[in-house]
N, C-alpha and C positions, 0 to 999 in steps of 0.2 A: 418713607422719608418725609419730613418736615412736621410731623405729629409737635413735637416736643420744642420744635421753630417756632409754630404758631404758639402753641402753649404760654413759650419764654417771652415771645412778642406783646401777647393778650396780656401776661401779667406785668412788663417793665411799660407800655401804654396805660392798663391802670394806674399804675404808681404813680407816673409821671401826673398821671389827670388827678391823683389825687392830691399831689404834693403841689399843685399848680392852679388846684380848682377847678379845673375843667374838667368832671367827670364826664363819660358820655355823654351823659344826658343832658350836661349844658355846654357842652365844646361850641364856640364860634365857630360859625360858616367862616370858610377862606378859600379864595378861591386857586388856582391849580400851582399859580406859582408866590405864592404867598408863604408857603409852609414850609419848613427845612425839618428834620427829623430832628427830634432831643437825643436820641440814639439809631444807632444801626447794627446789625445783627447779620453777621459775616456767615454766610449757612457752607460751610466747606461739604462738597460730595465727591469722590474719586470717583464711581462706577457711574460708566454713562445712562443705564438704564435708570439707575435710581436720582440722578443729575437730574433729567427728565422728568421725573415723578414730583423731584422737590419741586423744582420751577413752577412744573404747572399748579400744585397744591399752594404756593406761594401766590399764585398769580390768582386765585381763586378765595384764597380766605386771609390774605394779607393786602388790605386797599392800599394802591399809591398812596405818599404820605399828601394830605392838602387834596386827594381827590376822591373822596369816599360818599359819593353824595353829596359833595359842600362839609361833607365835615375832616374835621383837622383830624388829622393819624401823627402818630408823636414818632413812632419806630418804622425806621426803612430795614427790609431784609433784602443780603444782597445773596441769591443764590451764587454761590461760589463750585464749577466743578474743575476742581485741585486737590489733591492731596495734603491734608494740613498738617502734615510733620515734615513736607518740604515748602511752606510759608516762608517768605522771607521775612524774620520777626523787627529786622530796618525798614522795610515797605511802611512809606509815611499813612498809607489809608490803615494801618494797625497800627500805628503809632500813641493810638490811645485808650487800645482794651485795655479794658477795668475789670474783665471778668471771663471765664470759658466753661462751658460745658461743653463735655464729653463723655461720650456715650463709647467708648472701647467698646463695648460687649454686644451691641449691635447685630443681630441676627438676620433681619431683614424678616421674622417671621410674619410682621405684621401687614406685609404684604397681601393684598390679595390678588 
């Protein structure tokens, strides 16, 4: 779980840094409450085991936003464990997806 989190994260941070001009390489230092996300990245997991798995992968290769070593992170992921076809689609914190991936077919194979 979270492969394809970080994935979607790493690539709407690019965008963002490109369409803004802050690539990596020249992002401003800011410090820890400076920063708000340009986006956020709602990680729905039902299974507690793999809930688990996402968080901690989340917490390890997704920096706080504004805390990554002084440099600015554009996208916050919120590891979410809930079933996302019982979401409430009125819940004002979704109030503004623009987008969804889903992975139905999900195996879990790539567990080790």
């Amino acid at each position: 779980p979270g492969n394809k989190t970080c994935h979607l994260a790493t690539l709407i941070n690019d965008s963002i840094g490109a369409t803004t001009d802050e690539r990596p390489s020249k992002r401003k230092k800011k410090g820890k409450n400076d920063a708000k996300p340009m986006s956020t990245i709602f990680a729905f997991e039902r299974s507690s085991t793999r809930f688990s798995l996402l968080q901690s992968r989340m917490q390890l290769f997704i920096p706080p936003v504004g805390d990554s070593n002084g440099i600015s992170t554009q996208v916050a992921v919120v590891p979410t464990h809930a079933d996302f076809l019982k979401a409430d689609p009125n819940d004002t914190q979704l109030a503004n997806v623009r987008a969804i991936l889903l992975d139905p077919s999900c195996s879990g194979s790539g567990i080790v």
